[in-house]
C-alpha positions as CSV (number, residue, x, y, z in Angstrom):
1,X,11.4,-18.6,-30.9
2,X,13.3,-16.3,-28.9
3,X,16.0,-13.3,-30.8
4,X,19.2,-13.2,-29.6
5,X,18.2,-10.4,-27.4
6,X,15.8,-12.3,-25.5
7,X,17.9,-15.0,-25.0
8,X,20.5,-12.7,-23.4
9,X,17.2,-11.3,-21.5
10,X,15.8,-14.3,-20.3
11,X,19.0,-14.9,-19.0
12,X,20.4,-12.1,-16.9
13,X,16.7,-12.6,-16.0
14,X,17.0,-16.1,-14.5
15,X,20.8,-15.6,-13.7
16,X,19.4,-12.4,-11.0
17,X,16.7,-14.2,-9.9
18,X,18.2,-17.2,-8.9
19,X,21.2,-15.5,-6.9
20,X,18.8,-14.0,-5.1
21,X,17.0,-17.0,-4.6
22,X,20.2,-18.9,-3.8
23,X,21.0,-15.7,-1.6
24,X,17.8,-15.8,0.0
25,X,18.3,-19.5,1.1
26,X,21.6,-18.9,2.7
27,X,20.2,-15.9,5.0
28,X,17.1,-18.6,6.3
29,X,19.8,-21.5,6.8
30,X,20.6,-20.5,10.2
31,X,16.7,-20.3,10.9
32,X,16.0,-23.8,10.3
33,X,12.9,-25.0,9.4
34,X,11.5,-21.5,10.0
35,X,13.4,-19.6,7.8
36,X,13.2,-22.0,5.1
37,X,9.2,-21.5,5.0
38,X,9.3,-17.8,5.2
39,X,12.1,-18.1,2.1
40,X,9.6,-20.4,0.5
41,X,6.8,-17.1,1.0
42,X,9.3,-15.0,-0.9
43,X,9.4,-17.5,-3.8
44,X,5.9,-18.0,-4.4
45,X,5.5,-14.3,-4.6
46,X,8.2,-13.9,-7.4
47,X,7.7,-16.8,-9.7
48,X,4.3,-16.0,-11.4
49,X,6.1,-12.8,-12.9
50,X,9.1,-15.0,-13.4
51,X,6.6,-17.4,-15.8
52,X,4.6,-14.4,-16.9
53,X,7.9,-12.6,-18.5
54,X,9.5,-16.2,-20.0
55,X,6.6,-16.6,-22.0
56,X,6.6,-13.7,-23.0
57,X,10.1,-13.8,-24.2
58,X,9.0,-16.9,-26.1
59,X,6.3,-14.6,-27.8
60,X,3.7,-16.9,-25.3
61,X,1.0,-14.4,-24.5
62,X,-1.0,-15.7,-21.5
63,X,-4.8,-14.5,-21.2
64,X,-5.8,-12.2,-18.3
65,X,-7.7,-15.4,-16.8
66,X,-4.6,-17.4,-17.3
67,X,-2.4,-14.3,-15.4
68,X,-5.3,-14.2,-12.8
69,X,-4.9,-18.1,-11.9
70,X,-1.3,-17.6,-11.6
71,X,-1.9,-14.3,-9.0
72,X,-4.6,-16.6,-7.5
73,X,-2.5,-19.7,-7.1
74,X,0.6,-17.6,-5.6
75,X,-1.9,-15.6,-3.3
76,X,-3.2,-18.8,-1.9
77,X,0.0,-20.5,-1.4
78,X,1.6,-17.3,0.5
79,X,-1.1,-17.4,3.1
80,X,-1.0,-21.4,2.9
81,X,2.5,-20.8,4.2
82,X,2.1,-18.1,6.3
83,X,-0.4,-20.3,8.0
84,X,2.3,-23.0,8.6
85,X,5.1,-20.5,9.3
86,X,3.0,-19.0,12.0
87,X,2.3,-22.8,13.5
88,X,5.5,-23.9,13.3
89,X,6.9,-20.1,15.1
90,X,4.3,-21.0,18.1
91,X,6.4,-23.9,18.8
92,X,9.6,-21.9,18.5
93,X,8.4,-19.3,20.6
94,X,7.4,-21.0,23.7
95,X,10.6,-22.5,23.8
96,X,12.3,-19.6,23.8
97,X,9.7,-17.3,26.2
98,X,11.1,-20.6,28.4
99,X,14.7,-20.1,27.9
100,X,14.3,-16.5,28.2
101,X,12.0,-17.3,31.4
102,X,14.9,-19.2,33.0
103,X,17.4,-16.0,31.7
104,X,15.2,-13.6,33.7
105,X,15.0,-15.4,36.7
106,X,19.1,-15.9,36.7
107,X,19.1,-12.3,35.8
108,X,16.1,-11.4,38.6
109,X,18.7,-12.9,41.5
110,X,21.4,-10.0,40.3
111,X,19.6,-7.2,39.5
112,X,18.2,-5.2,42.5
113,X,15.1,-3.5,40.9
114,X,13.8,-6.1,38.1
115,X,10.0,-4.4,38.0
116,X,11.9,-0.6,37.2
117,X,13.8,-2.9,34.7
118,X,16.6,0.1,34.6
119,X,20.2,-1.1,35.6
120,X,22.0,1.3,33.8
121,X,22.5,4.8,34.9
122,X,20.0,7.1,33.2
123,X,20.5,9.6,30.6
124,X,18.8,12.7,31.2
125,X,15.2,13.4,29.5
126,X,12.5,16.2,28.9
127,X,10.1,14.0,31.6
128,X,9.4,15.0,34.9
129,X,11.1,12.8,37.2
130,X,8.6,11.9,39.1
131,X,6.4,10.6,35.5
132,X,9.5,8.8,34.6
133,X,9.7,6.8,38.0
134,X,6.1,6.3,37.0
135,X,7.0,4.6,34.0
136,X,9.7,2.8,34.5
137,X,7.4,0.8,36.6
138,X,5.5,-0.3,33.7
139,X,8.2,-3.0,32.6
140,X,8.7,-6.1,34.0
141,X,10.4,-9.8,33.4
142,X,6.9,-11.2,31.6
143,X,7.0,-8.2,29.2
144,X,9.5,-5.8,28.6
145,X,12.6,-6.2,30.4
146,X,14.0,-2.2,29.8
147,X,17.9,-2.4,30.2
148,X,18.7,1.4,29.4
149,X,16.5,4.5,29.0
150,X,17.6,7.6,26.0
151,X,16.6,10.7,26.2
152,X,13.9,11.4,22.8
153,X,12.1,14.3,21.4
154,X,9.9,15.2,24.4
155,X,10.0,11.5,25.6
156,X,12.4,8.9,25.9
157,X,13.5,5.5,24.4
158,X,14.1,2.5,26.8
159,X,16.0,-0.3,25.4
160,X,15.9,-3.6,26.8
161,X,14.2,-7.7,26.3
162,X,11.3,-7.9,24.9
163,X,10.1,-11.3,27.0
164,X,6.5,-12.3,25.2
165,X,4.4,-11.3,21.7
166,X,4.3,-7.7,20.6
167,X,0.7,-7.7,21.3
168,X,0.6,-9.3,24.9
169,X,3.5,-6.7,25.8
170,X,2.0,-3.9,24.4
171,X,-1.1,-4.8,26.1
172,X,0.4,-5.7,29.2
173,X,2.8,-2.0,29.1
174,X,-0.3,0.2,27.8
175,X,-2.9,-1.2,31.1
176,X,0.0,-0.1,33.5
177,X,1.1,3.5,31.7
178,X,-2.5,4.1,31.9
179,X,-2.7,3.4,35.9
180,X,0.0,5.4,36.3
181,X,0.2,8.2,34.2
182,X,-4.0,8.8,33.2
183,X,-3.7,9.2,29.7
184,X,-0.9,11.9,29.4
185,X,1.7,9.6,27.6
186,X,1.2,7.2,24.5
187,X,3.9,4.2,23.9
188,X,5.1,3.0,21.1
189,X,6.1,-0.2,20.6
190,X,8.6,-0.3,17.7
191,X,11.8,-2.1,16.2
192,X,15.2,0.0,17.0
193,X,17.8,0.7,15.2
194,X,19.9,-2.7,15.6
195,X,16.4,-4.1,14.7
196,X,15.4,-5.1,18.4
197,X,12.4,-4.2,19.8
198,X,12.3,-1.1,22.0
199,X,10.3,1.4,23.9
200,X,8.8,5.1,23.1
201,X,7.6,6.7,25.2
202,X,6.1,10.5,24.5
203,X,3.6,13.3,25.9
204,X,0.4,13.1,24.5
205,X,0.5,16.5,22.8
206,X,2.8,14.8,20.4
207,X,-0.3,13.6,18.6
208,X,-1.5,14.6,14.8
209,X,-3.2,17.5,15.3
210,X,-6.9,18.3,13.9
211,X,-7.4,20.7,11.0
212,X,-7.1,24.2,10.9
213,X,-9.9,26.5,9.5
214,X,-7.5,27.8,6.5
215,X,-6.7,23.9,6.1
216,X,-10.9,23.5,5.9
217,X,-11.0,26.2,3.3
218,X,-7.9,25.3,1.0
219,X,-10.0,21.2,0.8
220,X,-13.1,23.1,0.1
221,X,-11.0,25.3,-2.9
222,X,-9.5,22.0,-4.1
223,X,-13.2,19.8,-4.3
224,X,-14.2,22.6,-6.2
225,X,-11.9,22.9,-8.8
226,X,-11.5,19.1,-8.8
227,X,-15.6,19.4,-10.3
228,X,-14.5,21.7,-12.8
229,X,-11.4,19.4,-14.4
230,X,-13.7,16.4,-14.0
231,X,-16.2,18.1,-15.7
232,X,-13.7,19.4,-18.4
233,X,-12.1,15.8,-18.6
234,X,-15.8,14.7,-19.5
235,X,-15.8,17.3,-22.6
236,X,-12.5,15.7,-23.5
237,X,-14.4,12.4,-23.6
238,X,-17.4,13.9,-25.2
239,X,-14.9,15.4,-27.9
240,X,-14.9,19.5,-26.9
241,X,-13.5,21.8,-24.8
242,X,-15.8,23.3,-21.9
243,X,-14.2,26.1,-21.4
244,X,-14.2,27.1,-25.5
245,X,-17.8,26.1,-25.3
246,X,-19.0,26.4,-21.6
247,X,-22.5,26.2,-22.9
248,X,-22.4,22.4,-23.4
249,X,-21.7,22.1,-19.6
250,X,-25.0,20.0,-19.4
251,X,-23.6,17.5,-21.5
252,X,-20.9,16.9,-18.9
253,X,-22.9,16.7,-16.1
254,X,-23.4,12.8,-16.0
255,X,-19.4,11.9,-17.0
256,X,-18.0,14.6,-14.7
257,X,-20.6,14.1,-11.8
258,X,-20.0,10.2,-12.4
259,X,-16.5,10.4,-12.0
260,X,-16.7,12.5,-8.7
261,X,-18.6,9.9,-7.1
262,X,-15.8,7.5,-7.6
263,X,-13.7,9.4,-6.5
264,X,-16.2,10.5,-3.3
265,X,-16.9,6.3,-2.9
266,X,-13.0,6.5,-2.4
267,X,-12.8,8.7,0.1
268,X,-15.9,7.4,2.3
269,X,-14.3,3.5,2.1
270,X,-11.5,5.3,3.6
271,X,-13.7,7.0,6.1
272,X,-15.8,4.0,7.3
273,X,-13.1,2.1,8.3
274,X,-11.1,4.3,9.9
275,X,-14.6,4.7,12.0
276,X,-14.6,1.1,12.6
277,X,-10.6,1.5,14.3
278,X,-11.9,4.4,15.9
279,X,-8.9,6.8,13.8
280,X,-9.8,10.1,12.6
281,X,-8.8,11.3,9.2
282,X,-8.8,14.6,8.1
283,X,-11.1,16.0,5.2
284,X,-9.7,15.0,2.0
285,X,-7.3,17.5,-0.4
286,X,-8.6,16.6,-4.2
287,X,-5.6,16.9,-6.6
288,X,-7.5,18.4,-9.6
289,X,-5.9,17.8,-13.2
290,X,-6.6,18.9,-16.4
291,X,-6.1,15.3,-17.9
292,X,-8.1,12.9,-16.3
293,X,-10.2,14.9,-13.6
294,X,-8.3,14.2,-10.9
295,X,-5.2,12.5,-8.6
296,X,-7.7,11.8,-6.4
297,X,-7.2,12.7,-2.4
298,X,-4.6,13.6,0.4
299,X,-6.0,12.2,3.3
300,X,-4.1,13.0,6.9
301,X,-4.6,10.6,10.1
302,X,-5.3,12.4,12.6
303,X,-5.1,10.1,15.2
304,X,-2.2,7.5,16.1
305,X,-2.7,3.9,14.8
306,X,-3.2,1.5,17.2
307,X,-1.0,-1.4,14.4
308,X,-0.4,-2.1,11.3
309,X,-3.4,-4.0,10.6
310,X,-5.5,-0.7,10.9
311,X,-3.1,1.1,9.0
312,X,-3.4,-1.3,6.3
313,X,-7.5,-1.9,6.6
314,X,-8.0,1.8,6.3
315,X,-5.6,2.2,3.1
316,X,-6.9,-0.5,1.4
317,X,-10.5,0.2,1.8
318,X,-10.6,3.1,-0.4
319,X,-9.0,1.4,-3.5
320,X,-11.6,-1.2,-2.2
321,X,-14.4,1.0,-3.4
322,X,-13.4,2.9,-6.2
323,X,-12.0,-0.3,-7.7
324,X,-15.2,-2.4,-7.3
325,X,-17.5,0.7,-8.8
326,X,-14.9,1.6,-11.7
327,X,-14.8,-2.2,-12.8
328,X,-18.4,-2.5,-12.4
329,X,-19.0,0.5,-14.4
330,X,-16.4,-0.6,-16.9
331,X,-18.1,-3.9,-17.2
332,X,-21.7,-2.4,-17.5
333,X,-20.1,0.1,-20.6
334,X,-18.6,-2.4,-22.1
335,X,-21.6,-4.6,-21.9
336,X,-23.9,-1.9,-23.4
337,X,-21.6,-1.1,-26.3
338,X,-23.0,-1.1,-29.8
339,X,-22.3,0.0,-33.0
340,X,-24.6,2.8,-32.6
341,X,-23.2,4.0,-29.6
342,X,-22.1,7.7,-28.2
343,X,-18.5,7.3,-28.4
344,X,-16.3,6.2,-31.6
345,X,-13.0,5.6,-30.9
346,X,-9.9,3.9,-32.1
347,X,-9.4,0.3,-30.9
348,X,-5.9,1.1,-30.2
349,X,-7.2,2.8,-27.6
350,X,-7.6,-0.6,-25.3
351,X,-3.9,-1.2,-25.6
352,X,-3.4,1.6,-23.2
353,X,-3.8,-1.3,-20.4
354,X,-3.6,-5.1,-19.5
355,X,-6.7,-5.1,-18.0
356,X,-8.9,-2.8,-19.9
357,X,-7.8,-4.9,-23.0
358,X,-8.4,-8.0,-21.9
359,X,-11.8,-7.3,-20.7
360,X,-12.9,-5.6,-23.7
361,X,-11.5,-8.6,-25.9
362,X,-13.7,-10.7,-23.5
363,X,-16.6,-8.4,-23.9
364,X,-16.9,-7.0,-27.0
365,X,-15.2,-10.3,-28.7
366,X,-14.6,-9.5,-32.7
367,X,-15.1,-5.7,-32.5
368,X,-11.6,-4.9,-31.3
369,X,-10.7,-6.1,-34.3
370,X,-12.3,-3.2,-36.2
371,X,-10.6,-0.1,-36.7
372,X,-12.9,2.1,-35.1
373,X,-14.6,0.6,-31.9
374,X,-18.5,2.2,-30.9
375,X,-18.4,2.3,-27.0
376,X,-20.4,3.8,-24.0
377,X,-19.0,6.8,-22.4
378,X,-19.1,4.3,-18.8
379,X,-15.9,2.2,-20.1
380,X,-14.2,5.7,-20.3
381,X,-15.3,6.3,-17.0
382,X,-14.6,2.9,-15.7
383,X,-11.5,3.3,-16.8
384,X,-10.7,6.7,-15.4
385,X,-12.0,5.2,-12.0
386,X,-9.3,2.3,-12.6
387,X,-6.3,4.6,-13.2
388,X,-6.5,7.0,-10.4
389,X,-7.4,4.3,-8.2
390,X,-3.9,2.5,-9.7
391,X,-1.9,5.8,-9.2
392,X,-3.0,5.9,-5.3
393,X,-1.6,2.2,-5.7
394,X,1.6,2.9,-6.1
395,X,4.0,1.5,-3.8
396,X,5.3,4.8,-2.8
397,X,5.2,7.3,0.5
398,X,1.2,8.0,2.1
399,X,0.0,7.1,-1.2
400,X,-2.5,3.9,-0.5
401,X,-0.1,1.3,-2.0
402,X,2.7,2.9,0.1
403,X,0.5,2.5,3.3
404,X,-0.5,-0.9,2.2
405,X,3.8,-2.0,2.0
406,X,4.5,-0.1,5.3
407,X,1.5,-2.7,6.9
408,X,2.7,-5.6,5.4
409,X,6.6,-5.7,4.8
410,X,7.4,-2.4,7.6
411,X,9.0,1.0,7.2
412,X,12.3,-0.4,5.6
413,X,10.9,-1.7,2.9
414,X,8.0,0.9,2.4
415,X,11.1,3.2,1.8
416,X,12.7,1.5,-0.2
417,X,10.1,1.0,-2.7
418,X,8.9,4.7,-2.1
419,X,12.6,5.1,-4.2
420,X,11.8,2.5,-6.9
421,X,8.3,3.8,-7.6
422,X,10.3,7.6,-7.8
423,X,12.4,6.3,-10.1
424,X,10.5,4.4,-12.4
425,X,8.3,7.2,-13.0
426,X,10.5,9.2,-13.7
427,X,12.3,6.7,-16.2
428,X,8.9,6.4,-17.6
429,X,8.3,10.0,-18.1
430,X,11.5,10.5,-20.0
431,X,10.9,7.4,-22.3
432,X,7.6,8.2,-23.3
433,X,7.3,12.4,-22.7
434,X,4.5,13.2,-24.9
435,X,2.3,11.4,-21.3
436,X,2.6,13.6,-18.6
437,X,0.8,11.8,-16.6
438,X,4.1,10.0,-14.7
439,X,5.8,13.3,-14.7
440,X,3.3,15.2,-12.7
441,X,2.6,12.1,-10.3
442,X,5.9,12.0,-9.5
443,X,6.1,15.4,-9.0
444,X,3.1,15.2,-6.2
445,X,4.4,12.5,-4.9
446,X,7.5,13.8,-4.2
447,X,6.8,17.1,-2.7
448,X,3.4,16.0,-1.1
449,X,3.6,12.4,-0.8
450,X,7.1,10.9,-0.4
451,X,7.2,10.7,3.7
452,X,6.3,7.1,5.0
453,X,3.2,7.2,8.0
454,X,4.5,7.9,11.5
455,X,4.8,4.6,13.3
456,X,2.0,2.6,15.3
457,X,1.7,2.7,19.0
458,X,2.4,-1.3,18.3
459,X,4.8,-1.6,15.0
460,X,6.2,-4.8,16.0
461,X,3.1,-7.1,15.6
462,X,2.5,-7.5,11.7
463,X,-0.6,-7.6,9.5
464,X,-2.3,-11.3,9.3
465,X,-1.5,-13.6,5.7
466,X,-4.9,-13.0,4.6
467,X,-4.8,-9.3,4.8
468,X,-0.9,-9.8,3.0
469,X,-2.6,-11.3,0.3
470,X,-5.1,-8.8,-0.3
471,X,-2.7,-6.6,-0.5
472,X,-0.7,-8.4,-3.3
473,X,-3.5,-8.6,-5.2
474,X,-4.7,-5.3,-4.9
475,X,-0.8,-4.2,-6.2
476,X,-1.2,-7.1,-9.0
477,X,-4.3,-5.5,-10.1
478,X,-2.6,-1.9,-10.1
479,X,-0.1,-3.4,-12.4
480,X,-2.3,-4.7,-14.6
481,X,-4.5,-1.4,-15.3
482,X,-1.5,0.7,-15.9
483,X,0.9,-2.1,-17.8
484,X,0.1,-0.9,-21.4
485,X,-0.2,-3.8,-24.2
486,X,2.9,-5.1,-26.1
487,X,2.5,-5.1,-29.7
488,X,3.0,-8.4,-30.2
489,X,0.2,-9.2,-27.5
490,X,-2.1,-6.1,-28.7
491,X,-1.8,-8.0,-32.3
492,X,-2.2,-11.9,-31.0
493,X,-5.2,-10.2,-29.2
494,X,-6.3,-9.0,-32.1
495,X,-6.6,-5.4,-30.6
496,X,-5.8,-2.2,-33.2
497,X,-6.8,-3.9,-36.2
């Protein structure tokens, strides 16, 4: 039965929730049938927490396979609807490419030079004039229809129609700045901002730039004193200090070594796939820590992303990898655990995370409910693997889970929950100061970490519902590794005695 406080919880809860729901609906009325799907989307997304939390207010503790069907079942239905939503917008769209088809025609008998596209008198720019007659010949009536051209960095913005998809256009605008410029521009595609689609256009040297040596060297510094704290986290685990008794360093050989190969595994998911989109990334800058071996790894682009969908394949991968080989190694520790293993450890130790715990209750059935819990040293490496692979989850900056919400849901939103993530880990860090784990992370985040990605030649052409649902997931399974157990759940559980 629910306290008075929960009731009062449950419902502001509900009372929020559905004025944003009721707000939501009103802002896809004008859309029609359209709008009312993509509000649909945003519904499905929201209401498994919305069970997940009155349950819990009810003192209803749902198992991880019961929280998993519910991810599952929203996952499914978001790209279920995202299917329909993009059916039903073909439709829509080739009625309006007609409409605007007969516009541009109308607008052709007026306008003396529709292929420059340029009616307005030009603002002055850092391009020669002669490049930017060049390229103002790239737009036309059956792709970008430029109305007005702003002087930019070392480029320029045009402004104008956008008169077919992103990716035709972009197609279209890139084949014809090639033919007439070679390759010493890149355009960019992007939204503007009134939130209509316009027009960069900038000299090639505006590219990311390749390391420098001294950039070589300070990764190289980093790798290596990312092996020392992994190799001293692995004394923590083994119960000494290395550096009070460096003589033992064989003993945290296999832990430490173990835990740099998840962290490598990281690293070349993030590699292969940036191969695959032909990107290049830089060498990756270890974040070494005393308290659980490492951050893991800054990682640069060092080439410009072709879309979103690359940007999001290539930050996804690496979590990919780590996750897969921490939950495997997890699995496999918890598996071999017996009472005579290496490790003896309090079982309150598994409330320190949703997922750990409920795999361990799975595994290991009536020994959580011992005081003292026997386990391999691999579920301490597992779970290592599992956090910092959930930190670089976080929705936040050029962390992965930032790259992942700039992919899917664009740059407004990435910054927006860049600040949420901020705050909450530093709410976090106040609440509970004797983990410094949050403060630090926040820290990094903030001074390294906190800028979004530059944009992609094409921003305006999202990422495809099955990759939006791999990325939900992957942030539902962040969630669950570093959402610590309730004691009320820990107790149902029957974790901690």
């Amino acid at each position: 039965m629910l306290t008075p406080p929960g009731t009062i919880t449950l419902a502001l809860i509900f009372l929020l929730l559905g004025g944003l729901f009721l707000w939501g609906f009103k802002r896809a009325q004008p859309f029609g049938r359209l709008g009312f799907l993509a509000w649909l989307q945003s519904l499905v997304v929201i209401i498994p927490w919305l069970i997940f939390v009155a349950l819990w207010l009810f003192n209803i503790y749902l198992n991880f396979v019961g929280i998993l069907v519910l991810i599952l079942i929203s996952v499914g239905s978001y790209i279920l609807l995202g299917q329909k939503l993009r059916a039903e917008g073909q439709d829509a769209l080739l009625q309006e490419k007609a409409k605007q088809r007969l516009q541009a025609l109308a607008q052709e008998d007026k306008e003396p030079s529709p292929v420059a596209g340029v009616t307005e008198p030009l603002s002055p720019t850092p391009i020669p004039d002669e490049d930017l007659s060049k390229i103002k010949g790239i737009f036309s009536i059956d792709s970008f229809f430029a109305t007005e051209t702003i002087s930019y960095q070392e480029g320029a913005i045009f402004n104008g129609n956008l008169r077919t998809e992103p990716d035709i256009a972009y197609s279209k605008l890139t084949a014809k700045l090639a033919q007439l410029c070679n390759d010493d521009y890149r355009l960019f595609l992007v939204e503007g901002a009134e939130g209509r689609p316009v027009v960069v256009v900038l000299p090639r040297q505006n590219e990311p730039q390749p390391m420098t040596l001294a950039q070589k060297n300070l990764a190289l510094v980093l790798f290596i004193a990312t092996l020392v704290t992994s190799l001293e986290a692995a004394g923590a685990i083994l119960g000494f200090d290395l550096f009070e008794q460096w003589q033992r360093y064989g003993e945290t050989l296999p832990l430490g070594l173990g835990l740099v190969a998840i962290l490598i595994g990281h690293e070349i998911g993030h590699q292969l796939m940036a191969k695959k989109w032909n990107i290049r990334l830089s060498w990756p800058f270890f974040l070494p820590t005393w308290q659980i071996g490492s951050f893991g790894a800054i990682t640069r682009f060092e080439s410009l992303l072709p879309h979103r969908s690359a940007l999001f394949d290539i930050a996804i991968s690496g979590p990919a990898v780590s996750g897969i080989l921490s939950w495997v190694l997890l699995v496999i520790g918890l598996t071999i655990s017996h009472p005579g293993s290496l490790l003896q450890i309090p079982s309150q130790f598994f409330q320190g995370s949703l997922l750990v715990a409920a795999l361990a209750r799975l595994i290991l059935a009536e020994e959580v409910h011992n005081s003292v819990v026997s386990i391999s040293p691999l579920v301490v490496l597992g779970w290592l693997g599992l956090t910092i692979t959930a930190l670089n989850l976080l929705p936040a900056g050029q962390l992965d889970g930032g790259r992942i919400i700039q992919a899917i849901y664009g740059r407004k939103t990435a910054r927006r929950t860049t600040i949420g993530t901020l705050v909450l880990l530093g709410i976090i860090a106040l609440v509970n100061p004797a983990n410094p784990i949050p403060l630090y992370w926040a820290v990094v985040v903030l001074f390294l970490q906190r800028d979004l990605e530059r944009p992609s030649l094409n921003e305006l052409t999202e990422p495809d519902d099955t990759r939006a649902g791999w990325g939900l997931l992957a942030l539902f399974l962040m969630l669950a590794t570093l959402i610590p157990l309730s004691t009320g759940l820990a107790g149902r559980l029957g974790i901690g005695g």
